[in-house]
C-alpha positions as CSV (number, residue, x, y, z in Angstrom):
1,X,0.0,0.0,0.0
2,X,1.2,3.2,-1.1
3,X,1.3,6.0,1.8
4,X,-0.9,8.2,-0.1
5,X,-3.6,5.0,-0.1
6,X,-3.0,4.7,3.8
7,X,-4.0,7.8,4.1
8,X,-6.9,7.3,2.3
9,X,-8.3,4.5,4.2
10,X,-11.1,6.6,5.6
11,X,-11.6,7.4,2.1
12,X,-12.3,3.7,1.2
13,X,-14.3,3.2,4.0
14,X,-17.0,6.0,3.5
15,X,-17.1,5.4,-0.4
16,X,-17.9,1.2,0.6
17,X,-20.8,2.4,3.3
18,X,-22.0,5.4,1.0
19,X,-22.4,3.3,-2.1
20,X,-23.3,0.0,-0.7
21,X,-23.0,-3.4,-2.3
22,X,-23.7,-2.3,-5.2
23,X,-19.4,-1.7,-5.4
24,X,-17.4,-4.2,-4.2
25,X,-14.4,-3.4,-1.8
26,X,-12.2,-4.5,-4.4
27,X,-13.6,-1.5,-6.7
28,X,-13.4,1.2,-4.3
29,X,-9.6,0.7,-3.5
30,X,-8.9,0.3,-6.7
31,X,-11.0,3.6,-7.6
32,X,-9.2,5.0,-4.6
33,X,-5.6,3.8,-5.4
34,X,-6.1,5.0,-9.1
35,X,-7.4,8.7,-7.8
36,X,-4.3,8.6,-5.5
37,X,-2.0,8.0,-8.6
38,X,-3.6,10.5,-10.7
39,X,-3.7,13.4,-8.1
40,X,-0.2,12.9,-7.4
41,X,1.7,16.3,-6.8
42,X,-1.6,18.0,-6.0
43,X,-1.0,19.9,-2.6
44,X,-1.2,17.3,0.2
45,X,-3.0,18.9,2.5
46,X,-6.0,18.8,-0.3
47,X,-4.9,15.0,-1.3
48,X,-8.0,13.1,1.1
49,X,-11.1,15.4,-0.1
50,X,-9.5,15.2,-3.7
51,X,-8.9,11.7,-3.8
52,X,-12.3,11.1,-2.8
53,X,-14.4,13.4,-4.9
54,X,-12.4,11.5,-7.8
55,X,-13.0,7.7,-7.0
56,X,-16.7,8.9,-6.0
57,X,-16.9,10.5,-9.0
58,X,-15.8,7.2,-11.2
59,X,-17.2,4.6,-9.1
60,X,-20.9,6.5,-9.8
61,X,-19.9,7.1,-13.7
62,X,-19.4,2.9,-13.6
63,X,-22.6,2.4,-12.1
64,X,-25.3,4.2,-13.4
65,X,-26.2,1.9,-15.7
66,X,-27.4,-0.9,-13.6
């Protein structure tokens, strides 16, 4: 796990109780790990709310259809 993922870990955990089973763990941490990678040299202190909004943001895109 990458430090900027262990930070996120509250990230992964409000994602998995806001959008339910309808995303698997798996998903999220992936969404989350992938958000981490793609923000990287954004300013840290904005990293968690950023990260989130992201993987949120593409975990709902790659659901809406069912």
């Amino acid at each position: 796990m990458t430090p900027d993922l262990a930070r996120a870990t509250d990230a992964v955990s409000r994602l998995i109780d806001e959008l339910g089973p309808a995303v698997s763990r798996d998903a999220v941490v992936a969404a989350v790990a992938q958000a981490c990678d793609d923000l990287r040299g954004s300013p840290v202190g904005a990293l968690p709310e950023l990260v989130e909004r992201l993987a949120r943001a593409r975990l709902e895109q790659s659901t809406a259809g069912l």
